[in-house]
BADRENLO-10170 format. One record per residue: residue in three letters; x, y, z of N, C-alpha, C, O in turn. Coordinates in steps of 0.1 Angstrom, whole numbers, plus 2048, in hexadecimal, padded with zeros to 3 digits. Layout:
BEGIN
ALAXYZXYZXYZXYZ;...
//
This chain:
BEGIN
UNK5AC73529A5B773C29F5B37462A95A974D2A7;UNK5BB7492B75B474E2C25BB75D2BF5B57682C0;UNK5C975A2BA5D07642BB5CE7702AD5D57702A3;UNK5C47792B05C87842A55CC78929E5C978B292;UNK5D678D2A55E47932A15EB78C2955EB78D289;UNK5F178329E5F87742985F67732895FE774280;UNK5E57702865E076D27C5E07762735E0772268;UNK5DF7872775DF78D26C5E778F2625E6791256;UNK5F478E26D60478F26D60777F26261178225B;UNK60477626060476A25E5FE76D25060676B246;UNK5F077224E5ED7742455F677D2385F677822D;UNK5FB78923C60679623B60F78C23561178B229;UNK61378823C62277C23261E77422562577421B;UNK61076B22960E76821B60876C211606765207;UNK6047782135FF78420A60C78520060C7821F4;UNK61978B20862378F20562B7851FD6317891F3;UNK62C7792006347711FB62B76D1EE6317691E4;UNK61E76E1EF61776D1E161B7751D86217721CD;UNK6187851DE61C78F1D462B78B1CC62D78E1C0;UNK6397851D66437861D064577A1C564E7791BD;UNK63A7701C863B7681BD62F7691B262E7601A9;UNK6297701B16207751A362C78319E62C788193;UNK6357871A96377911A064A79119D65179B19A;UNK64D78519F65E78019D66278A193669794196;UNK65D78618466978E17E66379C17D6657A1172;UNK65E7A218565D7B218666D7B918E6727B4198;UNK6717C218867B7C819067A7CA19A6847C71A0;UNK6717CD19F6667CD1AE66E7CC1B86757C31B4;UNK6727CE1C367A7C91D366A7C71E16617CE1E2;UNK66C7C01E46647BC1EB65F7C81F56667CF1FD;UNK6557C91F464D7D51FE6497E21F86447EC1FE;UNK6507E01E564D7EE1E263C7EB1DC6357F61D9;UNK6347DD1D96267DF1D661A7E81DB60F7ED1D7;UNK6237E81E66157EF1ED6187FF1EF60F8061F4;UNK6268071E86258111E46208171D361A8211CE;UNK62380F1D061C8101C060C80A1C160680A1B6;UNK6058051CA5F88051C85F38141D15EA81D1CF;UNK5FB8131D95F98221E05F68321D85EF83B1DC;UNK5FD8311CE60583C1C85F983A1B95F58451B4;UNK5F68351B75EF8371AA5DF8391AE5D883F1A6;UNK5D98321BD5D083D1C25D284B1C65C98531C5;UNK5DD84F1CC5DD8571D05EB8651C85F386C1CE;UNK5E78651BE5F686B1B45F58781C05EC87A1C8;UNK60087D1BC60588E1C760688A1D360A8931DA;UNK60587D1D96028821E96108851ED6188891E4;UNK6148821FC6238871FF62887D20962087620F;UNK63687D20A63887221463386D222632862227;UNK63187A22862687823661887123461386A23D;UNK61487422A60686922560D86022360E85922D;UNK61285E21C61684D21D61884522861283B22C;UNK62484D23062284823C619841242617835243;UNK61284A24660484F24D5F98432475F383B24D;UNK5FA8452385EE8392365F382A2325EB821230;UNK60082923060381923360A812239611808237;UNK60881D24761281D25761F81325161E807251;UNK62981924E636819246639826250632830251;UNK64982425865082A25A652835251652833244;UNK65784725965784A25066784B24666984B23A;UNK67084B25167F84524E67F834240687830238;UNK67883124267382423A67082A22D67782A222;UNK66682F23166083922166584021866184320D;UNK67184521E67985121B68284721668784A20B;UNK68484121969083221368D82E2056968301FD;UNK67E82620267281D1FA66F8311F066A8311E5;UNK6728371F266D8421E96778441DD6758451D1;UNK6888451E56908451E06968411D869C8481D0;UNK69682D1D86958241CF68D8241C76908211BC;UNK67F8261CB6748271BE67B8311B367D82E1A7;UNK67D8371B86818461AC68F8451AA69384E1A3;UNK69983B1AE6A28391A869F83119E6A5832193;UNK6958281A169082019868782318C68181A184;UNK68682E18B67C83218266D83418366683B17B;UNK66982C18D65B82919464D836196640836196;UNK65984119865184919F65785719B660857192;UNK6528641A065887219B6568791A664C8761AD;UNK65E8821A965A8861B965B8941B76678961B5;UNK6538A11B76538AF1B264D8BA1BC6428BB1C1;UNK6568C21BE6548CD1CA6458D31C46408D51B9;UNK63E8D41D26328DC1D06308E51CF62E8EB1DA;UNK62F8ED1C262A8FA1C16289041CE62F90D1D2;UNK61E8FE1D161390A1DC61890A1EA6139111F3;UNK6278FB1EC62B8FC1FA63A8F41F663E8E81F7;UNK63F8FF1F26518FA1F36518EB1FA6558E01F5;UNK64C8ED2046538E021264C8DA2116478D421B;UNK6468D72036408CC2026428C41F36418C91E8;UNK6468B61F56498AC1EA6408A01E26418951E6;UNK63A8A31DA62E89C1D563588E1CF64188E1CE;UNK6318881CD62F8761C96288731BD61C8761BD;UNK62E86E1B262786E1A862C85F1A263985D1A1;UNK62285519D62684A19262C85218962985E187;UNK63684818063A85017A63684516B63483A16D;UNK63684A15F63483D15463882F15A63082615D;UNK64782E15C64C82215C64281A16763F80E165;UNK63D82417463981E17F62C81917962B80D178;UNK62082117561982217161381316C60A80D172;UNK61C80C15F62080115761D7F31646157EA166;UNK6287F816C62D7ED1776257EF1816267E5189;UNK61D7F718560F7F518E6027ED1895FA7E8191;UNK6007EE17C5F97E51775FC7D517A5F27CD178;UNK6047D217C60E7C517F6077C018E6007B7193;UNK60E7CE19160D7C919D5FA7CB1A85F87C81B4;UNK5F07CF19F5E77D21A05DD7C319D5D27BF1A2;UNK5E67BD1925E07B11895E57A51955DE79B197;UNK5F07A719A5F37A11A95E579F1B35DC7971B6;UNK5EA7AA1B65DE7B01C25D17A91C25CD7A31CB;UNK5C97AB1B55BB7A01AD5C07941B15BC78F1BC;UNK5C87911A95C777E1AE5C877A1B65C07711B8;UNK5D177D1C05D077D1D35C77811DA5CA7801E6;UNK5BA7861D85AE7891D75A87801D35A87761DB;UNK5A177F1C75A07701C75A27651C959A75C1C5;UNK5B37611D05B17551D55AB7521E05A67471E4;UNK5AC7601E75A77621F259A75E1F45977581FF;UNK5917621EC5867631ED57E7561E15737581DC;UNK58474C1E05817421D457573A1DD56A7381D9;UNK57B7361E85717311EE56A7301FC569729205;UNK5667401F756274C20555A7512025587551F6;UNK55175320A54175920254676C20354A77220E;UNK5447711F954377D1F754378720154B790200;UNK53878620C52E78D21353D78C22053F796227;UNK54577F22254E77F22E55B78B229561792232;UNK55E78B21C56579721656379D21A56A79E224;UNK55B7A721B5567B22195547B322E55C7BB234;UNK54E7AD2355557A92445617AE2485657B6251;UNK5697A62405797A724557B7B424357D7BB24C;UNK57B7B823657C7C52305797D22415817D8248;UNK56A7D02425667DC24956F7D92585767E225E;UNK56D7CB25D5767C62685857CE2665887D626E;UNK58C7CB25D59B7CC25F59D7DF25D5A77E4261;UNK58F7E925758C7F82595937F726A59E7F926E;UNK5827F12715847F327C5947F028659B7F928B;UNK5977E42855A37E428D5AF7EF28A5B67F4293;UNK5B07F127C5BC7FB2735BA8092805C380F285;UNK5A880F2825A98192865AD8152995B181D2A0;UNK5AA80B29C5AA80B2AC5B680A2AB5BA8122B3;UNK5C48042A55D18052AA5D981029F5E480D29B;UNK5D281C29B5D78242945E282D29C5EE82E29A;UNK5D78322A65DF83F2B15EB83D2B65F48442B6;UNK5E78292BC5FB8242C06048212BB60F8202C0;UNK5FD8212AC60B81F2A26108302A161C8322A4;UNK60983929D60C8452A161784C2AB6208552AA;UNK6128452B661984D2C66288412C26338462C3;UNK6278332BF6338302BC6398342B46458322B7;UNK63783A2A764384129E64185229E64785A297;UNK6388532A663D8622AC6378702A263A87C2A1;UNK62A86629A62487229A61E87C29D61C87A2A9;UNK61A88429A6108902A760788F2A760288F29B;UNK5FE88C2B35ED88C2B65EC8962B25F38A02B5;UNK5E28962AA5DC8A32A35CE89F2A55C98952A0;UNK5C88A82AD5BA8A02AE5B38AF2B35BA8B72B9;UNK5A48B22B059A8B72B15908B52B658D8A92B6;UNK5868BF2BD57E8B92C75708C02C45728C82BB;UNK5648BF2C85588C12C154D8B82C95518B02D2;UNK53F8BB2C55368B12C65368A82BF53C8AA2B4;UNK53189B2C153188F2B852788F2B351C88E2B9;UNK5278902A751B89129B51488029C51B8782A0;UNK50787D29850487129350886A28C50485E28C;UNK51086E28351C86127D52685C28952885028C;UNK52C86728F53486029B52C8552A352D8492A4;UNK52285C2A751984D2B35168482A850C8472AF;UNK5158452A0511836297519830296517824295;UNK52B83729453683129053682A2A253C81F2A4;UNK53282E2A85398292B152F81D2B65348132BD;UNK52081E2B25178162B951B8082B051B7FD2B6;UNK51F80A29F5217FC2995297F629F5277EA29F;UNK5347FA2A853D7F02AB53E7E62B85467DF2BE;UNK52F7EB2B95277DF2C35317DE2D35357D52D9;UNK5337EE2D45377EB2E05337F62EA5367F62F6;UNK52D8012E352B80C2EA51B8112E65168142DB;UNK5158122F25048182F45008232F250B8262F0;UNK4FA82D2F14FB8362F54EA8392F44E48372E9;UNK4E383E3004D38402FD4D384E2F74DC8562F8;UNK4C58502F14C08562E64C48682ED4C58702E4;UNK4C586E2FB4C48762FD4D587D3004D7889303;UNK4E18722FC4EA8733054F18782F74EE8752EB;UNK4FC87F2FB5068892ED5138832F751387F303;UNK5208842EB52D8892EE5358922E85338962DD;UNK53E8952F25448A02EA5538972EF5598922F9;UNK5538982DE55F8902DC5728992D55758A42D0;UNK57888D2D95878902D658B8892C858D87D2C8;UNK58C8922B858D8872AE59A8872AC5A288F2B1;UNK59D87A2A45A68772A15AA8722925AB86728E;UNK5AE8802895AB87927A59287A27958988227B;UNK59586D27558786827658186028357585E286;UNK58B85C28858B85529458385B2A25858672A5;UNK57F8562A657C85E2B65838562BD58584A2BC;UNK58685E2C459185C2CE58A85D2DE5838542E2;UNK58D8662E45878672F257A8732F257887D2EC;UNK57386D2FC5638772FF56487530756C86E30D;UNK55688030B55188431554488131354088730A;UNK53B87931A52887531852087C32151D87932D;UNK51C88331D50F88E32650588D321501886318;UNK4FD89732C4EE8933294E98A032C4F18A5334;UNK4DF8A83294DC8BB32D4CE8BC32E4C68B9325;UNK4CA8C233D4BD8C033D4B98CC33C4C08D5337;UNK4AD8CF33F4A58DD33A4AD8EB33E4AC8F6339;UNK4B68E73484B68F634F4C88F93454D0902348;UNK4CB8EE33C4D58F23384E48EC33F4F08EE33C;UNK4DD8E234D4E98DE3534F38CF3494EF8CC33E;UNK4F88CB34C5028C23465058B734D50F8BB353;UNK5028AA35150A8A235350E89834C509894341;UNK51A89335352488C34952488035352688135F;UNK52387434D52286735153086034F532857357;UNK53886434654385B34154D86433754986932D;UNK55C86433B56186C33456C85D33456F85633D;UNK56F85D32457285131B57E85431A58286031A;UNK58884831859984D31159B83C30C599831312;UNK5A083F2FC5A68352FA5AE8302FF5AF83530B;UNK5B68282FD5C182230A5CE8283065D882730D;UNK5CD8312F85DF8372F85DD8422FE5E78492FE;UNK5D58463035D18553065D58543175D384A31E;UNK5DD86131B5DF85F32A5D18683315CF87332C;UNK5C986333D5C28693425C28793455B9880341;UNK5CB87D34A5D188834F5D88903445D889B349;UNK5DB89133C5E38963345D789D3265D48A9324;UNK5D388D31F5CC8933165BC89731D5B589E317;UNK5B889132A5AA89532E5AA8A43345A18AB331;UNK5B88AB33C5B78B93395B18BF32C5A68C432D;UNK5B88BF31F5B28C53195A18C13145978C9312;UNK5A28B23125928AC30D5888B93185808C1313;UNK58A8B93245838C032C5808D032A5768D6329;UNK58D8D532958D8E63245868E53155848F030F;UNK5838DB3105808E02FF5738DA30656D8E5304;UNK56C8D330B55F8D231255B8DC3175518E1312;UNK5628E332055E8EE32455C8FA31D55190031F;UNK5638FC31756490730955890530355090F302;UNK5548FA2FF54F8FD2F853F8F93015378FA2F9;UNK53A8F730A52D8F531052D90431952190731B;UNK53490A31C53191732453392531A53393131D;UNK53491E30E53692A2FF52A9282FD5269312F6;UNK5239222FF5159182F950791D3024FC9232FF;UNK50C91930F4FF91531A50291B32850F91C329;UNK4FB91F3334FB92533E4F992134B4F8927356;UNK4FB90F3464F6909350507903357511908355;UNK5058F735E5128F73625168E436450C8DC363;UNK51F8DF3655228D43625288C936F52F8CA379;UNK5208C036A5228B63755298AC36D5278AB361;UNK5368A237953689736E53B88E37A542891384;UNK53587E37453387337A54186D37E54986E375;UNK54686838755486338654F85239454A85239F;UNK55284B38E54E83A39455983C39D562840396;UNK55E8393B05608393B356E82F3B556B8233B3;UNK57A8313B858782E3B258982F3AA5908253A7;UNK5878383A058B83D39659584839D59284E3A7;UNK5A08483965A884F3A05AA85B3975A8867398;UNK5AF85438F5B685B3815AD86537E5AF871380;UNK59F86037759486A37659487637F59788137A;UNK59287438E58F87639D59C88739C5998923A1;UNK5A78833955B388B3975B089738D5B68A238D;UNK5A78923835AA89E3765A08A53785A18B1375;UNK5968A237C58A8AB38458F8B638C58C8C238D;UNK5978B039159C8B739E5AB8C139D5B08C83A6;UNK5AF8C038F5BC8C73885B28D13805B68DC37C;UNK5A28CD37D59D8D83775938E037E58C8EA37B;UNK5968DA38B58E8E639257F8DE3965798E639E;UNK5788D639556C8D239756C8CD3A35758C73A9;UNK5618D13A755D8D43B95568C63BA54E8C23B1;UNK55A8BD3C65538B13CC5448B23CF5428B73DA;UNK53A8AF3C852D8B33D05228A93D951A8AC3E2;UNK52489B3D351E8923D85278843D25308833CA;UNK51C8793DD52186B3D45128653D750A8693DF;UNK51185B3CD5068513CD5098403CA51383A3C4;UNK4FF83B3D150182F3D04F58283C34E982C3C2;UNK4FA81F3BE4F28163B04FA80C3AF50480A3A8;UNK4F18003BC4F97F43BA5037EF3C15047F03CE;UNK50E7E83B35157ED3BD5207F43B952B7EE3B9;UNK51E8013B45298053AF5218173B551581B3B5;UNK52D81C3BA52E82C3C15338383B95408383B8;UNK52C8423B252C8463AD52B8553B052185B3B4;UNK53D85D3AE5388693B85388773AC53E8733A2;UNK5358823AA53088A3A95358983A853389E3B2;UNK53A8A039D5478AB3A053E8B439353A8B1388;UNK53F8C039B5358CF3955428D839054D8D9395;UNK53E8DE38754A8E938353A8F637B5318F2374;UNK53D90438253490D37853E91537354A915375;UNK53791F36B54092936554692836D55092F36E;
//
């Protein structure tokens, strides 16, 4: 199968239609399994988590919460320590009937895996991490959550997370200072600092939901913030010629044209900003 998508989506239906026939005579309505396995790892959480971790609308959720607890399924109790906030709780009855549907979950698992070597599980598993976090942000910007994201140096778990996924290099001398997202990295900046404290930057990165101009304003001011809070030296950064987009945010933040170079065949010119 060439198509991705297609297949995961393909798979998703007969997951589902399994579950609705291992689990017929449960009171059950179709699509509430995957809140009662939700809910018994996670007792207290609140409806924005849910949302959030089983990308379910949140108008949807607020629907699927209500029937649960008309149904008995579930208990839903103001939080203490934050009025404006509504916790999620199994309730006995649910408790009973997540077991059900948990005993579901196993055998659809193993049919899955009856005659599959172990080691390709455990593949898919880390594989379908990966994809869940690269189309996380767009399902996000589509139902209109808020980028909430933080920025920093990237520790060595970030370049590892990022070197496993066999698509990004980075040599032993080179740091980013990155844009997170959740756990996610989102957009960087790749520099390199030589003795005297100066900085250059070879590549400043944007996922593809990210607009150049918008979010690389700030990716830049929190670069700056924080390398001239730091160091005394002053900052260069690389921009590949037609780059336009790049070429413009340089130039909305102030960075002075100082040279270009040739390597190849690709022209690569050169923009200084100091204190």
């Amino acid at each position: 199968m060439n198509n991705i998508a297609t297949g995961i989506e393909q798979l998703a239906r007969m997951i589902e239609t399994i579950f609705e026939d291992k689990l017929a005579e449960s009171s059950l309505n179709r699509g509430q399994y995957a809140y009662l396995l939700y809910l018994y790892e996670n007792e207290g959480t609140n409806q924005y988590d849910i949302s959030r971790d089983l990308y379910i609308d949140k108008t949807t959720v607020a629907k699927a919460l209500k029937k649960l607890e008309e149904s008995g399924y579930i208990l839903r109790k103001t939080d203490q320590r934050d009025k404006r906030r509504v916790n999620v709780f199994l309730s006995k009855k649910g408790k009973l009937v997540y077991e059900e549907v948990k005993e579901a979950s196993n055998d659809i698992q193993a049919i899955m895996s009856t005659n599959v070597h172990p080691e390709l599980l455990d593949e898919l598993s880390s594989l379908l991490e990966i994809f869940i976090q690269e189309l996380d942000l767009k399902w996000c910007d589509i139902k209109g959550y808020k980028r909430d994201t933080s920025y920093s140096l990237a520790s060595k778990q970030d370049m590892d997370l990022l070197k496993d996924r066999n698509i990004y290099r980075f040599k032993d001398e080179e740091e980013l200072f990155i844009e997170r997202f959740g756990q996610y990295v989102l957009n960087w900046i790749r520099f390199e600092q030589d003795d005297n404290q100066n900085v250059v930057a070879s590549e400043i990165h944007f996922h593809q939901i990210s607009d150049v101009i918008q979010h690389g304003m700030e990716l830049i001011r929190e670069f700056e913030h924080w390398y001239f809070g730091n160091f005394k030296g002053s900052i260069t950064i690389r921009i590949t010629e037609g780059d336009i987009e790049r070429q413009k945010l340089l130039h909305k933040n102030q960075y002075l044209f100082r040279n270009y170079e040739n390597h190849g065949d690709e022209t690569y010119y050169y923009y200084d900003k100091n204190r």
